[in-house]
N, C-alpha and C positions, 0 to 999 in steps of 0.2 A: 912109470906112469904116475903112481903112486909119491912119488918124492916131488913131479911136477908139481899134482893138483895142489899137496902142501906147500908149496912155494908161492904159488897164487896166494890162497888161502892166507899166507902169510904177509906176501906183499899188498893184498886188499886192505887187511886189518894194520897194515902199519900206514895205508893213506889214508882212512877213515879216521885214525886216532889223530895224526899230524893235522888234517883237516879241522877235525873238534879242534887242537889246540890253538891253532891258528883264529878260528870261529872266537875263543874265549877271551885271547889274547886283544882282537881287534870291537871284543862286544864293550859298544858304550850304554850310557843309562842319557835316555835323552828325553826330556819334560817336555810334555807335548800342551801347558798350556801354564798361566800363571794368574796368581788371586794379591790384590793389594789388601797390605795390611796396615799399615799407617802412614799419616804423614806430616811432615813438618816446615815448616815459615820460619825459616831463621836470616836475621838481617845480617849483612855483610857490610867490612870494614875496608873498601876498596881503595877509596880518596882519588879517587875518579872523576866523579859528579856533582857540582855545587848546590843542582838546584834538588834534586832525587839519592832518595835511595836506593839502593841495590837489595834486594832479598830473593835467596835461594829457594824454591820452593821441589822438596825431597818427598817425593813419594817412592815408598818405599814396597816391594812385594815380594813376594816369596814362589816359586816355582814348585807346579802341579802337575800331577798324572805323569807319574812318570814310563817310559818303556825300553825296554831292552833294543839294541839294533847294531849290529853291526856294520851298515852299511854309512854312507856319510846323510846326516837326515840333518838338518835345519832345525833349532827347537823352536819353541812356541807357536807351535805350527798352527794349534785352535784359536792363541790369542789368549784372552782375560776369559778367565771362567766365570764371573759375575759382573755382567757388561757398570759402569760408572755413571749415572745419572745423573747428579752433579755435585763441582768442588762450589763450597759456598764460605767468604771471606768477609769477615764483620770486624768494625771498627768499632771501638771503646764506647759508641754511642747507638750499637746494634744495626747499623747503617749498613748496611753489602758492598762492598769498594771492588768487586771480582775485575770491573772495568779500570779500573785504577793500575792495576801493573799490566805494564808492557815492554816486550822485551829490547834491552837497550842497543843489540846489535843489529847493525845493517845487513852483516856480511853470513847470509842463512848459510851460506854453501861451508862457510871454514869450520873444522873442528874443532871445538873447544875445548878444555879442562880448567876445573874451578882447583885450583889446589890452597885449600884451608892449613892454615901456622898453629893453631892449638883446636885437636890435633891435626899432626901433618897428615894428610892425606891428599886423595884425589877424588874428583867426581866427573865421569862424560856428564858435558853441557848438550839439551837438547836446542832447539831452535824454534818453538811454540811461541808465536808471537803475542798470543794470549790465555788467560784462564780458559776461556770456551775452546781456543784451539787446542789446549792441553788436554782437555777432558776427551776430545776427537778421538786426537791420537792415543791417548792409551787402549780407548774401543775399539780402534781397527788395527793396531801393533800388534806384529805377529812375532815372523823372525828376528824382525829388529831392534826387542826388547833386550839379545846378550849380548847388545853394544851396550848394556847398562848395568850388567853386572856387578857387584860392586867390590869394595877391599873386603867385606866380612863377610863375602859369599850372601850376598842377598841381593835382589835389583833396586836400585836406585834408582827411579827416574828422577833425575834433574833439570831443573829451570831456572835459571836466573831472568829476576824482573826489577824493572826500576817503578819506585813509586815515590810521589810529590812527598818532599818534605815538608809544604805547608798544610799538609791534611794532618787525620788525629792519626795516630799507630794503629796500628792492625791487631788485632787482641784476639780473634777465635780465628780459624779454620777446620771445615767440616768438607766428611766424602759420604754419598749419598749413595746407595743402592738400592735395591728391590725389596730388601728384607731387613737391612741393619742401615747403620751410622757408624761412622768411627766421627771422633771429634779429638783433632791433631793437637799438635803444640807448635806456638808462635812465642819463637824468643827475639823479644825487642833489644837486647842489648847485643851489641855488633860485635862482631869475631872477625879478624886480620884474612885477608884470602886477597888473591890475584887470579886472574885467567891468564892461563896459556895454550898455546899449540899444541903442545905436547905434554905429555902428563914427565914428571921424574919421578 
């Protein structure tokens, strides 16, 4: 009787351990929300378009709160933790051009990838047809902020917009929130890039 109960005893304790390991093995760390921390207006060298430019506009965030879970769980499940108020875009003459870029493709539904020549990299394209629309969707983006992940482990959202070559260049860009400012960087001198289907 005695040799039984140790037997139990013994086979309990080795599915409870196996259980733990298995529990450790399969626990991920899954950020249940994310905060923007800068962003940037950098013109692109497409040779595409005679009458506009092309500029990629990268905001850039970092992934908050994080928690443990083993099970399969969605991140960004609360969204932006300090909701966006507004992107504001000034040209060399303090003038606000946010109306001035819009996005140059038709086709919302295809995927896109900006992949940049110095450096090589890639960036998911989103499909915000505008500044105000951009501002939207980063406020209600939940889970489908880690289609935006980027190469150096950080979010990237990206935009590409075209804007009138006969206006002045665009010189500030600013993100507004509740309690701060960030005030970005806008580089007018163009860098070589193409979009593709699929990133390499």
């Amino acid at each position: 009787m005695k040799t039984k109960i140790i037997i139990i005893v013994l086979a309990s304790l080795l599915i409870i351990t196996w259980a733990n390991i298995c529990k450790r093995s399969y626990k991920a760390t899954i950020y249940q929300s994310f905060q923007i921390k800068d962003i940037t207006l950098q013109r692109l060298d497409t040779s595409i378009d005679k009458e506009n430019e092309l500029y990629l506009v990268d905001i850039e965030a970092k992934e908050q709160n994080p928690k443990e879970s083993w099970s399969h769980t969605s991140p960004f499940l609360n969204g932006i933790s300090e909701p966006l108020k507004a992107i504001r875009i000034t040209n060399e003459n303090g003038k606000v051009i946010n109306d001035l870029f819009v996005n140059p493709y038709t086709d919302i539904n295809k995927e896109n990838y900006l992949v940049t020549q110095y450096p090589k990299t890639f960036f998911s394209v989103g499909h915000c047809l505008t500044i105000k629309q951009l501002k939207s969707f980063i406020n209600s983006a939940k889970s489908e902020i880690g289609d935006f992940c980027g190469y150096d482990k950080n979010i990237h959202i990206c935009h590409i917009f075209k804007y009138p070559k006969n206006e002045p260049l665009p010189q500030d860009i600013y993100l507004y929130f509740n309690k701060r400012k960030i005030k970005g960087h806008v580089y007018n001198r163009a860098i070589g890039a193409h979009v593709e289907d699929e990133p390499y």
